[in-house]
Backbone as XML, in Angstrom:
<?xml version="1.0"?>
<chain id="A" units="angstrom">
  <residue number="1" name="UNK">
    <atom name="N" x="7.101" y="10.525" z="28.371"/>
    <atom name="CA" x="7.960" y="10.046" z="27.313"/>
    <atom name="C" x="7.213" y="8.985" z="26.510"/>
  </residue>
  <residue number="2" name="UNK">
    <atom name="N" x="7.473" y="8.851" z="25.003"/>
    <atom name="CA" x="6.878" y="7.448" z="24.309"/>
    <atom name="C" x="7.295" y="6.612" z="24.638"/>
  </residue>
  <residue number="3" name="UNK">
    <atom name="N" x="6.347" y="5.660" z="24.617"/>
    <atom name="CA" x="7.245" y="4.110" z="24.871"/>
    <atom name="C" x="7.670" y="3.682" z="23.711"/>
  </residue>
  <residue number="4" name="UNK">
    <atom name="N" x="8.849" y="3.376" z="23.898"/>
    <atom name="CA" x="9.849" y="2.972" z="23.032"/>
    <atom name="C" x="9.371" y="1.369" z="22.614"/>
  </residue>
  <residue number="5" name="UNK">
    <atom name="N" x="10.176" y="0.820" z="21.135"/>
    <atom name="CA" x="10.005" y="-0.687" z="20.760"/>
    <atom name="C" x="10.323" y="-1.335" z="21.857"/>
  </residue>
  <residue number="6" name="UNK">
    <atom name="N" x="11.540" y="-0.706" z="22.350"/>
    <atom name="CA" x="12.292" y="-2.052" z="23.491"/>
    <atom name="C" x="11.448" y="-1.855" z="24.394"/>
  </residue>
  <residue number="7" name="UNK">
    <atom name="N" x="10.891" y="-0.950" z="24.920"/>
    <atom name="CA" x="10.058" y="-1.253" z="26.003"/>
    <atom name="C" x="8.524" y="-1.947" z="25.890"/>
  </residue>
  <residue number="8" name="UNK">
    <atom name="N" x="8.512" y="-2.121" z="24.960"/>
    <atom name="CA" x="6.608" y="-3.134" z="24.821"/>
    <atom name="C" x="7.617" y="-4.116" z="24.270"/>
  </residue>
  <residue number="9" name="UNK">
    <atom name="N" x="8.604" y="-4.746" z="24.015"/>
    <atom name="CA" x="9.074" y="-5.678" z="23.560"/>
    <atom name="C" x="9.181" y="-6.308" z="22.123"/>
  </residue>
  <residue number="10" name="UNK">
    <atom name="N" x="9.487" y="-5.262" z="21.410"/>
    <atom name="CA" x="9.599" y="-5.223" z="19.958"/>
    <atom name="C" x="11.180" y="-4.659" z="19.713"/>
  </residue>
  <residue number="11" name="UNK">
    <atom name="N" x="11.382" y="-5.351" z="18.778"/>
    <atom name="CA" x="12.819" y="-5.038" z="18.493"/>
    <atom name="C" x="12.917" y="-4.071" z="17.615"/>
  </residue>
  <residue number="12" name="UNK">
    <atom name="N" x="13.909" y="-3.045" z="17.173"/>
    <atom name="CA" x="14.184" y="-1.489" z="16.576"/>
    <atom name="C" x="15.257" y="-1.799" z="15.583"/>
  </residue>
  <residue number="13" name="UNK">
    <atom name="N" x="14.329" y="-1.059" z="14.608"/>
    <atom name="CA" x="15.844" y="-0.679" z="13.331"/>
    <atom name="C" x="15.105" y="-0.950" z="12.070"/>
  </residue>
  <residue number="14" name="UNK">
    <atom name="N" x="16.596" y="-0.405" z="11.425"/>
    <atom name="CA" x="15.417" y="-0.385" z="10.323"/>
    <atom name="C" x="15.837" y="-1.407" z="9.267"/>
  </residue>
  <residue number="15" name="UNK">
    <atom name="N" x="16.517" y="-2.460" z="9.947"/>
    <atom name="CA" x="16.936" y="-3.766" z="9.405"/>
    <atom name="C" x="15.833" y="-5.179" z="9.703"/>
  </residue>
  <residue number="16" name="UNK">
    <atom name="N" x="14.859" y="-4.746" z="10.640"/>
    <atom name="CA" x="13.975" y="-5.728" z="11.512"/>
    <atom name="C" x="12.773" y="-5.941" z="10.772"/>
  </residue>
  <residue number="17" name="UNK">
    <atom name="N" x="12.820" y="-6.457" z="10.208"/>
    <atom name="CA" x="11.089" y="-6.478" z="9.322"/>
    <atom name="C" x="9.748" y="-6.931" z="10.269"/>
  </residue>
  <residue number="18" name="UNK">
    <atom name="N" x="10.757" y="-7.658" z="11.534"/>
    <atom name="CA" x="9.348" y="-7.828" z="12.562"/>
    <atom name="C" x="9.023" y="-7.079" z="13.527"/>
  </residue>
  <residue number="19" name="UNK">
    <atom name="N" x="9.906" y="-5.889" z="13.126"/>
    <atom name="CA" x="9.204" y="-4.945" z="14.326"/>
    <atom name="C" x="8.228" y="-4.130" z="13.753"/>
  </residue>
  <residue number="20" name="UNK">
    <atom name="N" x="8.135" y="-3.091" z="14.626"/>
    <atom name="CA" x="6.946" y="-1.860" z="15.050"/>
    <atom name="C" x="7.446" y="-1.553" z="13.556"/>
  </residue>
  <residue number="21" name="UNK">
    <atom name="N" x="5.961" y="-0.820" z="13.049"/>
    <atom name="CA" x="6.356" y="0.032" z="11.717"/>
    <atom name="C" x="6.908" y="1.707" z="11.675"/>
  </residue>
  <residue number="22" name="UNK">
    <atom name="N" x="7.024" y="1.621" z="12.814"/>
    <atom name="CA" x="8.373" y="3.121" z="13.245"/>
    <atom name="C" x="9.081" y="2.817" z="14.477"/>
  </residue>
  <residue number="23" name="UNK">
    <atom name="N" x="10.272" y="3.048" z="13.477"/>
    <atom name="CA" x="11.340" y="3.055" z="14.812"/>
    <atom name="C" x="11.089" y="4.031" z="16.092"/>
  </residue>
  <residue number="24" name="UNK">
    <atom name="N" x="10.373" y="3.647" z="16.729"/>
    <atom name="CA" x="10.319" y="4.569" z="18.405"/>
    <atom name="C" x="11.647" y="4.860" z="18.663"/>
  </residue>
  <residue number="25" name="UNK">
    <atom name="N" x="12.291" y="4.481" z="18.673"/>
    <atom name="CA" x="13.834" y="4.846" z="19.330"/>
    <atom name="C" x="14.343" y="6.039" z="18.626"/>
  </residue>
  <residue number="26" name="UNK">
    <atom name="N" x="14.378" y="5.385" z="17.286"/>
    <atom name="CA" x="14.640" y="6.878" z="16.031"/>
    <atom name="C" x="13.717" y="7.800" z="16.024"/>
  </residue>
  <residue number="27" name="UNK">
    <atom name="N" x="12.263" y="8.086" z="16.384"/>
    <atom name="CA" x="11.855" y="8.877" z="16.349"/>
    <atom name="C" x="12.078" y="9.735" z="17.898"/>
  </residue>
  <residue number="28" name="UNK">
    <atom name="N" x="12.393" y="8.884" z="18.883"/>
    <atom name="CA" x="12.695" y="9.973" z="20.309"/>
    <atom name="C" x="13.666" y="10.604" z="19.950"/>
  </residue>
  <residue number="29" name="UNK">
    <atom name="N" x="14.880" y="9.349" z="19.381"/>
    <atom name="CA" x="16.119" y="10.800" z="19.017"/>
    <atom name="C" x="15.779" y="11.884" z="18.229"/>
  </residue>
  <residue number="30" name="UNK">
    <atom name="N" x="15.258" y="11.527" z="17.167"/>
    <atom name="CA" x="15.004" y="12.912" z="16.258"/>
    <atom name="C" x="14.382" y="13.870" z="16.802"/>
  </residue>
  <residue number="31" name="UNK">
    <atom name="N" x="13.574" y="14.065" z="17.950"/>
    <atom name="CA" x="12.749" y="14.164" z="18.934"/>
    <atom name="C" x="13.177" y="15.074" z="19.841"/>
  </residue>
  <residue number="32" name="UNK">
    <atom name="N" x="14.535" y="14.579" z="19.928"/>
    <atom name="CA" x="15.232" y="14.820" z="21.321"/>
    <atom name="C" x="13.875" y="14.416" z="22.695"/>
  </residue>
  <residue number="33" name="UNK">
    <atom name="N" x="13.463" y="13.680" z="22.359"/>
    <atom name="CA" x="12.472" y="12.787" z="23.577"/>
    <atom name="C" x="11.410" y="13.564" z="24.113"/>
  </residue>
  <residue number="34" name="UNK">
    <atom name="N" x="11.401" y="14.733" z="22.717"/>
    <atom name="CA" x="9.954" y="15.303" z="23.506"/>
    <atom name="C" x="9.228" y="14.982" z="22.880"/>
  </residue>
  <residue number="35" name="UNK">
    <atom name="N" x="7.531" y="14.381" z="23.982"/>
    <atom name="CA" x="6.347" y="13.847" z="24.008"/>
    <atom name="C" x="5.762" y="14.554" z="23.018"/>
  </residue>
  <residue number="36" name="UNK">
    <atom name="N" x="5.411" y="15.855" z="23.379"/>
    <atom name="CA" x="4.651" y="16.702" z="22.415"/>
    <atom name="C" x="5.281" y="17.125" z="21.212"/>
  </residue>
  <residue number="37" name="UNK">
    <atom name="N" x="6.124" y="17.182" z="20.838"/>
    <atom name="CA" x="7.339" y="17.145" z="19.373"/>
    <atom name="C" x="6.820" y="15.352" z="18.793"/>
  </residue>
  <residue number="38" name="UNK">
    <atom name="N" x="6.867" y="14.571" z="19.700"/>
    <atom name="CA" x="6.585" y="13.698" z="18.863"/>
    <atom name="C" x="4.887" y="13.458" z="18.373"/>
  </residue>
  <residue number="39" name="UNK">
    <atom name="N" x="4.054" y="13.265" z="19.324"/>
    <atom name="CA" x="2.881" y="13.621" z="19.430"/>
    <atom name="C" x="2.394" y="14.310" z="17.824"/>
  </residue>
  <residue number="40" name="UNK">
    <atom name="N" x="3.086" y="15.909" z="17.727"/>
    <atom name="CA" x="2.992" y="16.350" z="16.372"/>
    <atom name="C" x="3.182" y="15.935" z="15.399"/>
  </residue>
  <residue number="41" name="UNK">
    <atom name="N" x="4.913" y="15.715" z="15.237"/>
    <atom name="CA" x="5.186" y="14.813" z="14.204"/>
    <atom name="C" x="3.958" y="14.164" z="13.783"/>
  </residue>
  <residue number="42" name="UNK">
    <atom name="N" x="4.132" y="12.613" z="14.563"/>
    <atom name="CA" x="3.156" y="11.813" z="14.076"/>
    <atom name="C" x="1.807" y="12.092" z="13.345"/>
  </residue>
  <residue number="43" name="UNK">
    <atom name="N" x="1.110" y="12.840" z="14.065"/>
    <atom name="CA" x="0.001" y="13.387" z="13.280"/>
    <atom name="C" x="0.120" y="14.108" z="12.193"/>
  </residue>
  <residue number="44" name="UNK">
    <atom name="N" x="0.910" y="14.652" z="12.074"/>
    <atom name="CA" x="1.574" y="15.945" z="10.480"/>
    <atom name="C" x="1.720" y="14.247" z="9.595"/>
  </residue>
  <residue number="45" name="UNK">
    <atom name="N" x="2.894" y="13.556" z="10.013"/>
    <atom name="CA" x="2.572" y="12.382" z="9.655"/>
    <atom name="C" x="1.659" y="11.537" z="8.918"/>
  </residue>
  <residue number="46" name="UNK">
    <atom name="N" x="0.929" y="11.121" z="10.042"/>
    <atom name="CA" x="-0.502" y="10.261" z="9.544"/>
    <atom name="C" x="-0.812" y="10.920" z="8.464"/>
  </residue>
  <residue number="47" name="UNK">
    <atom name="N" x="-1.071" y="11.916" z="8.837"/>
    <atom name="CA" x="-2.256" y="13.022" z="7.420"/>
    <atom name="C" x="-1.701" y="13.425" z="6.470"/>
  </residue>
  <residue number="48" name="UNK">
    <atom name="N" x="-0.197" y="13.107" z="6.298"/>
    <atom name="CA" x="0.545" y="13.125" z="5.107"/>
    <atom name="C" x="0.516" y="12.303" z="4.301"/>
  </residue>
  <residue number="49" name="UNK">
    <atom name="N" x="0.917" y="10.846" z="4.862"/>
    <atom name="CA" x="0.820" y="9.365" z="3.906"/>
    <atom name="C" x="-0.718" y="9.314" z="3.733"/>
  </residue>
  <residue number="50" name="UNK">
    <atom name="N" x="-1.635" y="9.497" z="4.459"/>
    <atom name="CA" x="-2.829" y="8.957" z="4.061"/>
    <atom name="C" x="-3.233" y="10.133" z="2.685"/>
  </residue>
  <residue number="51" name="UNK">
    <atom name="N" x="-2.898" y="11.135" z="2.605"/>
    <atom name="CA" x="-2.992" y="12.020" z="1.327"/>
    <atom name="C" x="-2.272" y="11.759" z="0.387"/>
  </residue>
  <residue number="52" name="UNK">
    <atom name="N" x="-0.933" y="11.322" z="0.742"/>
    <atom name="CA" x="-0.046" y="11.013" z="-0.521"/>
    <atom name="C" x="-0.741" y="9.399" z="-1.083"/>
  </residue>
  <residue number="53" name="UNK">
    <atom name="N" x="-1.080" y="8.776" z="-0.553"/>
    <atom name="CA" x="-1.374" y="7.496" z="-0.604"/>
    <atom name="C" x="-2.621" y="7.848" z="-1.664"/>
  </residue>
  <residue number="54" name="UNK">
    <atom name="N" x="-3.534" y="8.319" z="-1.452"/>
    <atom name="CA" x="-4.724" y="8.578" z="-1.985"/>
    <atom name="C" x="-4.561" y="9.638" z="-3.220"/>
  </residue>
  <residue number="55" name="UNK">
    <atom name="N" x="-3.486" y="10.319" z="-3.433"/>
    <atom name="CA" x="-2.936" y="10.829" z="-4.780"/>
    <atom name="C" x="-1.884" y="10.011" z="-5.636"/>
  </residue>
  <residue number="56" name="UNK">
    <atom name="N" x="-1.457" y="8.950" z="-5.157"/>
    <atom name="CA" x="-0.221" y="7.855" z="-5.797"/>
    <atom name="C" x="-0.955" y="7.355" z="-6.859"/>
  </residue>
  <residue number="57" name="UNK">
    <atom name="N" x="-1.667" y="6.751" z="-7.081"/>
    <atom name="CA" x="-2.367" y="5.770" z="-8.113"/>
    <atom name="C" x="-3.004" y="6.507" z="-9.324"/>
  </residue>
  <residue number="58" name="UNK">
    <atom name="N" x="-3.307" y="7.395" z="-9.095"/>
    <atom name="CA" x="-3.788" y="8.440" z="-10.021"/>
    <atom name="C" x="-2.702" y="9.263" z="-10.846"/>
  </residue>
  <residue number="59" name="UNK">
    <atom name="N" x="-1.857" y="9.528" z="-9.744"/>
    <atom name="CA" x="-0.834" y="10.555" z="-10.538"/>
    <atom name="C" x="0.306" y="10.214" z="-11.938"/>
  </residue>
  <residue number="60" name="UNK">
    <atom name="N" x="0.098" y="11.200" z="-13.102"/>
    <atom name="CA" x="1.028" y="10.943" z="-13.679"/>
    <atom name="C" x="2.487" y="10.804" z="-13.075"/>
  </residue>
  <residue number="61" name="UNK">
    <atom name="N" x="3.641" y="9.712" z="-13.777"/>
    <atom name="CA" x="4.681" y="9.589" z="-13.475"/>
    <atom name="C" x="5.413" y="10.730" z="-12.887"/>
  </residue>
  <residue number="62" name="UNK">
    <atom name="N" x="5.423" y="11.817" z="-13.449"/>
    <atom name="CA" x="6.908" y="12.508" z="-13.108"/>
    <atom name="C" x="5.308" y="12.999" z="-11.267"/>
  </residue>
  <residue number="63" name="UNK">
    <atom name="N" x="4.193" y="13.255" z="-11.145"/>
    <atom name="CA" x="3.840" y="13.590" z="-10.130"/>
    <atom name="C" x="3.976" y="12.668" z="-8.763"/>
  </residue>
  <residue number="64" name="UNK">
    <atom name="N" x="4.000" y="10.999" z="-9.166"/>
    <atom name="CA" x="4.248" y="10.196" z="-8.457"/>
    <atom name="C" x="5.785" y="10.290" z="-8.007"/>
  </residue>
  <residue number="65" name="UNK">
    <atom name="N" x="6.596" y="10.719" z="-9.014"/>
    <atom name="CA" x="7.931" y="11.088" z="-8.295"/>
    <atom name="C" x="7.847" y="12.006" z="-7.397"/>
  </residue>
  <residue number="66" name="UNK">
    <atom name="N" x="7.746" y="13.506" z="-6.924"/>
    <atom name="CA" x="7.622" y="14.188" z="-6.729"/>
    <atom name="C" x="6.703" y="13.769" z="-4.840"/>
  </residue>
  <residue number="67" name="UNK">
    <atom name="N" x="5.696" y="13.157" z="-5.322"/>
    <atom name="CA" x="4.773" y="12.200" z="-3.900"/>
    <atom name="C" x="5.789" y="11.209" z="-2.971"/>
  </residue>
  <residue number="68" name="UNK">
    <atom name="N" x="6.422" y="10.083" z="-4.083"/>
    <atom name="CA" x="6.639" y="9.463" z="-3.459"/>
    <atom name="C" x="8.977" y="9.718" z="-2.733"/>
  </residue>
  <residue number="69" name="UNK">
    <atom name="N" x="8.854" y="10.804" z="-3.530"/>
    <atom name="CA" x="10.225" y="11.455" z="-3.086"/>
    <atom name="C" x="9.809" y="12.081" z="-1.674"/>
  </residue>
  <residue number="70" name="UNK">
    <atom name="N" x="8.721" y="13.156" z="-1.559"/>
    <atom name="CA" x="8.270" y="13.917" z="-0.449"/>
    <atom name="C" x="8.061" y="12.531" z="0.698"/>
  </residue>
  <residue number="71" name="UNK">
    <atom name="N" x="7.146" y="11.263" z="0.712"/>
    <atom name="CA" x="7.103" y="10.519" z="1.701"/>
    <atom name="C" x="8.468" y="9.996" z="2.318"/>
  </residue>
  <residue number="72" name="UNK">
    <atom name="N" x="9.053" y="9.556" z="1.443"/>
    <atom name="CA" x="10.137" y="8.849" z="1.280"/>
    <atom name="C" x="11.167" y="9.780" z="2.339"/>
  </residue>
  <residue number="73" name="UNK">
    <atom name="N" x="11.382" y="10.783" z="2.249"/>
    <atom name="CA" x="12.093" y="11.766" z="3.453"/>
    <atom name="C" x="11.595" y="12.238" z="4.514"/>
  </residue>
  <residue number="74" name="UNK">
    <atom name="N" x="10.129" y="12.127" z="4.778"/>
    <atom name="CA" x="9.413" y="12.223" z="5.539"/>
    <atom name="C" x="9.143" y="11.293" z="6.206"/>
  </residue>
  <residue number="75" name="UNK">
    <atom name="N" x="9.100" y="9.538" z="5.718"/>
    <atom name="CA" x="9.218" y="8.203" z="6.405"/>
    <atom name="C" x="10.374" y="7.971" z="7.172"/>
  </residue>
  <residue number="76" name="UNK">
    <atom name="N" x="11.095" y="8.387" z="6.882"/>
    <atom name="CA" x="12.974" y="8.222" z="6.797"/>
    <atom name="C" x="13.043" y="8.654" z="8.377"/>
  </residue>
  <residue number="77" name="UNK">
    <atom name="N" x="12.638" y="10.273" z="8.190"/>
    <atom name="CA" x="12.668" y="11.222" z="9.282"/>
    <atom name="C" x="12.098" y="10.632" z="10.589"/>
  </residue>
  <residue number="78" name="UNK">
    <atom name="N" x="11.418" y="10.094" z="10.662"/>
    <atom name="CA" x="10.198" y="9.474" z="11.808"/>
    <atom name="C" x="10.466" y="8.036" z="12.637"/>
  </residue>
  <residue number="79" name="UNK">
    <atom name="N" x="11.020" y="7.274" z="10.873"/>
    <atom name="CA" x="11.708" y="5.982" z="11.731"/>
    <atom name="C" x="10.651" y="4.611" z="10.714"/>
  </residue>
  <residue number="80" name="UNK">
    <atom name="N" x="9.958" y="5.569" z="9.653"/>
    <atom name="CA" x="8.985" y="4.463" z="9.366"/>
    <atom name="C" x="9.812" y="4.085" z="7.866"/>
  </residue>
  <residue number="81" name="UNK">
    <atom name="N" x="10.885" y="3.151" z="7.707"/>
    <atom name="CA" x="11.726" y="2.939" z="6.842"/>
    <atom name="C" x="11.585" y="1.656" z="5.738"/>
  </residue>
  <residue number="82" name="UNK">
    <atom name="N" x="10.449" y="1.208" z="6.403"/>
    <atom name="CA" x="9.958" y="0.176" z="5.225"/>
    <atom name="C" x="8.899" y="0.878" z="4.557"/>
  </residue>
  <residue number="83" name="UNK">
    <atom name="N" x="8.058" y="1.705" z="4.986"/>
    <atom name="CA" x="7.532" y="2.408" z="3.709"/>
    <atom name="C" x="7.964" y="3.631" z="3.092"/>
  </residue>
  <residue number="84" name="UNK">
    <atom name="N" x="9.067" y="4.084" z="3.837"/>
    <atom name="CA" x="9.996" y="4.498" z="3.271"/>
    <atom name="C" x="11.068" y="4.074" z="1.876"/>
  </residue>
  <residue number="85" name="UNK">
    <atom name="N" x="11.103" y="2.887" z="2.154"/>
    <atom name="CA" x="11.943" y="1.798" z="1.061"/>
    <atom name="C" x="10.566" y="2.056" z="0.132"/>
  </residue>
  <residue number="86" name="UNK">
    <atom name="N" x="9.921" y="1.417" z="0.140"/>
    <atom name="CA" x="8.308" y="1.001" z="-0.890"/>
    <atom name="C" x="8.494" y="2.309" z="-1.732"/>
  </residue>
  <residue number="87" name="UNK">
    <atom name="N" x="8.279" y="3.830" z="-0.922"/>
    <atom name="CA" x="8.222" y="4.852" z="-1.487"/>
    <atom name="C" x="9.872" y="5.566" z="-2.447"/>
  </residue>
  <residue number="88" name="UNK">
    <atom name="N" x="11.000" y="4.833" z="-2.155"/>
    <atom name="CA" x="11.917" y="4.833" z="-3.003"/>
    <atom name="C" x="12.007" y="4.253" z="-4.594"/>
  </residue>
  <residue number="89" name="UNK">
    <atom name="N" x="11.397" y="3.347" z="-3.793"/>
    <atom name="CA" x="11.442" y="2.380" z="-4.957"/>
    <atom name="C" x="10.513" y="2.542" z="-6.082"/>
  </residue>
  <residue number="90" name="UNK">
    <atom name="N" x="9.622" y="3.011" z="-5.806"/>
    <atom name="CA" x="8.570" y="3.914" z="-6.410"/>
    <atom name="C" x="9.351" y="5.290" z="-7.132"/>
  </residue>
  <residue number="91" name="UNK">
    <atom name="N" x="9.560" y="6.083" z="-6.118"/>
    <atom name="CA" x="10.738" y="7.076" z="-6.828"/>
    <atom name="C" x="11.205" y="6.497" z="-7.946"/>
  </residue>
  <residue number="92" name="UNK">
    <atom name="N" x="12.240" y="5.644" z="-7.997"/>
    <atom name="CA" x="12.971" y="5.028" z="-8.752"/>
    <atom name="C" x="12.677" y="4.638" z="-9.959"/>
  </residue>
  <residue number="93" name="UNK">
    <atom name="N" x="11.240" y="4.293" z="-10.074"/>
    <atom name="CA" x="10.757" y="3.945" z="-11.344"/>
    <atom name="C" x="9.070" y="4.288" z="-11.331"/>
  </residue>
  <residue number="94" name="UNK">
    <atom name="N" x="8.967" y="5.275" z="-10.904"/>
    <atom name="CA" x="7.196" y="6.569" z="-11.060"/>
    <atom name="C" x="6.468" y="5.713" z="-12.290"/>
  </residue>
  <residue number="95" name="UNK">
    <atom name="N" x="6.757" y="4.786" z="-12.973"/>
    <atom name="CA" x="5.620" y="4.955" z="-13.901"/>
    <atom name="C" x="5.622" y="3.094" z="-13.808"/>
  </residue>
  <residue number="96" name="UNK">
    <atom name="N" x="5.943" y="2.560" z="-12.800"/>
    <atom name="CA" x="5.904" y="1.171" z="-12.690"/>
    <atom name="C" x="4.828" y="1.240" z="-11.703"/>
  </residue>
  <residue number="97" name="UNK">
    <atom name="N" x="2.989" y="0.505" z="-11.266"/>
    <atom name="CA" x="2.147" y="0.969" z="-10.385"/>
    <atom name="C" x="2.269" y="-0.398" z="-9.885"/>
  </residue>
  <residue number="98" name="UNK">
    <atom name="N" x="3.150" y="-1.349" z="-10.250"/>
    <atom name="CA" x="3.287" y="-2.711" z="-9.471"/>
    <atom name="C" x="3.521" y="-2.224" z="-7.943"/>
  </residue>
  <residue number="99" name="UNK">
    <atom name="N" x="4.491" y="-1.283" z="-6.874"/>
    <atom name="CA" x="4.522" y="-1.617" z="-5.854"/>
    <atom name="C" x="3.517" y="-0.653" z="-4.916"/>
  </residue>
  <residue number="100" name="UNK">
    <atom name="N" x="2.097" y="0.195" z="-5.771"/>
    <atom name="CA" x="1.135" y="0.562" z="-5.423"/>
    <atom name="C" x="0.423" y="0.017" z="-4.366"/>
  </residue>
  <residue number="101" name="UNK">
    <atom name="N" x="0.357" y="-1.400" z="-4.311"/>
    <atom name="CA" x="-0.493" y="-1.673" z="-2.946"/>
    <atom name="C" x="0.353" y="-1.797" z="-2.056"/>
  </residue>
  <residue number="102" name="UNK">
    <atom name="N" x="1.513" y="-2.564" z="-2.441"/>
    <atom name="CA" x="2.527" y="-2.422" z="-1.381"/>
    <atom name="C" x="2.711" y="-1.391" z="-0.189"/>
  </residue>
  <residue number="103" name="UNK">
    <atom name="N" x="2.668" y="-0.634" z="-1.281"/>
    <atom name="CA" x="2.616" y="1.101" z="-0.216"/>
    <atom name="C" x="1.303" y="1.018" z="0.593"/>
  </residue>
  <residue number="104" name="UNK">
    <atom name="N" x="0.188" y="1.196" z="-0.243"/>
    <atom name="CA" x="-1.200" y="1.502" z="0.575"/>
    <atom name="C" x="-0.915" y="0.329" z="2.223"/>
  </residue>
  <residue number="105" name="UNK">
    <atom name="N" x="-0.769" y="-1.033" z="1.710"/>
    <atom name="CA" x="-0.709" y="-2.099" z="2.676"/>
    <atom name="C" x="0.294" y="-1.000" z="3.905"/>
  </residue>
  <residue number="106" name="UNK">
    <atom name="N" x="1.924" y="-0.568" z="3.580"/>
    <atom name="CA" x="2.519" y="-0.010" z="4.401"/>
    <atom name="C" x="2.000" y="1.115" z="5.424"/>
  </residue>
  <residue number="107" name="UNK">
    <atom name="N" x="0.868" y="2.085" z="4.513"/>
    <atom name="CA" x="0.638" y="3.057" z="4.913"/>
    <atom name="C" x="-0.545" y="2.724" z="5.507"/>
  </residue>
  <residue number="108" name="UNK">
    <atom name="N" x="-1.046" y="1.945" z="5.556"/>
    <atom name="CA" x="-2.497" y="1.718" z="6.546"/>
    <atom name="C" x="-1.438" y="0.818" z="8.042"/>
  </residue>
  <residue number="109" name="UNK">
    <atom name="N" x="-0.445" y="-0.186" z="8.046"/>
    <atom name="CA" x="-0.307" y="-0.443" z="9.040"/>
    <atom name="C" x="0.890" y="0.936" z="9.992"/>
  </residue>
  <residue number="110" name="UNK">
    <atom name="N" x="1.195" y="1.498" z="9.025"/>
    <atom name="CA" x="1.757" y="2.677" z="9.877"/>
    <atom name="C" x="0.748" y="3.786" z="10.727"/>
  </residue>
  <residue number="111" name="UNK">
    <atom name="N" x="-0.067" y="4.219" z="10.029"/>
    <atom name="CA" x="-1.514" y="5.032" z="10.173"/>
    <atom name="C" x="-1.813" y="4.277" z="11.963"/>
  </residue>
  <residue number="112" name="UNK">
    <atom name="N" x="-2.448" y="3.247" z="11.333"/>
    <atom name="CA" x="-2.897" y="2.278" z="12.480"/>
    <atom name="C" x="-1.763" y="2.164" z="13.469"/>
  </residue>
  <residue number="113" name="UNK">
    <atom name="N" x="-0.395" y="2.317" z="13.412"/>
    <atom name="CA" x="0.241" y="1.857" z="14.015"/>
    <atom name="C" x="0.178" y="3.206" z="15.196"/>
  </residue>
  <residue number="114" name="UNK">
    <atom name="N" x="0.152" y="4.523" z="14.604"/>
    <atom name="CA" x="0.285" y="5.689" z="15.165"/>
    <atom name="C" x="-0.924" y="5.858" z="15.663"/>
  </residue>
  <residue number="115" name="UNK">
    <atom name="N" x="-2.059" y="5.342" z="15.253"/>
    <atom name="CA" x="-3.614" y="5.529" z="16.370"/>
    <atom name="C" x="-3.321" y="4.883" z="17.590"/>
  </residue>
  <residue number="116" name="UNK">
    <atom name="N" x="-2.442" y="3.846" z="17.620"/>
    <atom name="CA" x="-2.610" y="2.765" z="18.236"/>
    <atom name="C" x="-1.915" y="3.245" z="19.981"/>
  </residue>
  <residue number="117" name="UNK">
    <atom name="N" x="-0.581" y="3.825" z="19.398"/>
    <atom name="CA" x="0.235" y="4.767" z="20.397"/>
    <atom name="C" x="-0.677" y="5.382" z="21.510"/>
  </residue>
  <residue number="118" name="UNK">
    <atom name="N" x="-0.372" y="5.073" z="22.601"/>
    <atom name="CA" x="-0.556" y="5.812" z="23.937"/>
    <atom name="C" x="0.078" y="7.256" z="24.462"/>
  </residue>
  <residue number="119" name="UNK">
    <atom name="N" x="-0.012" y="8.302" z="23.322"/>
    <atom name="CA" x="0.875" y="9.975" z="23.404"/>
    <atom name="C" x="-0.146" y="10.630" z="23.456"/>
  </residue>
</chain>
């Protein structure tokens, strides 16, 4: 099974700005607590934001919608809900590149966060 936030001693949700940058808890449920279901995920994951990330800055507006709509339900799904938020908010206004690093910053400590995992 993953180890969960509560169990390394990090607190869960997606109200906590000092926790883990994915909800472990939300991702076992979505999961239904299988290792290798999550295992996948994550990696389909990783190699998603780090591609969308690396097409964001470049892309015309209506394509940055389209990027940061696809992360944005895909962050959601997993439990990673602050770059999930970043990537809404982005949605929301595609042709504003102010919260551009924001994201990259999100998506490198999520990346890292998922190398970091013992699955």
């Amino acid at each position: 099974m993953i180890v969960r936030d509560s169990e390394i001693g990090l607190s869960t949700g997606q109200f906590n700005p000092g926790g883990s940058p994915i909800d472990l808890e939300h991702l076992a449920r979505q999961t239904m607590d299988d290792v290798e279901i999550q295992r996948e995920v994550l990696k389909m994951f990783s190699d998603q934001v780090r591609s969308v990330v690396e097409k964001m800055a470049p892309a015309a507006p209506k394509e940055r919608f389209a990027l940061a709509h696809s992360l944005k339900g895909s962050a959601r799904s997993v439990g990673a809900f602050a770059l999930a938020d970043c990537a809404e908010e982005i949605e929301s206004r595609p042709e504003d590149e102010t919260p551009l690093p924001h994201l990259s910053l999100l998506a490198d400590e999520v990346c890292d966060f998922i190398a970091s995992l013992k699955i």
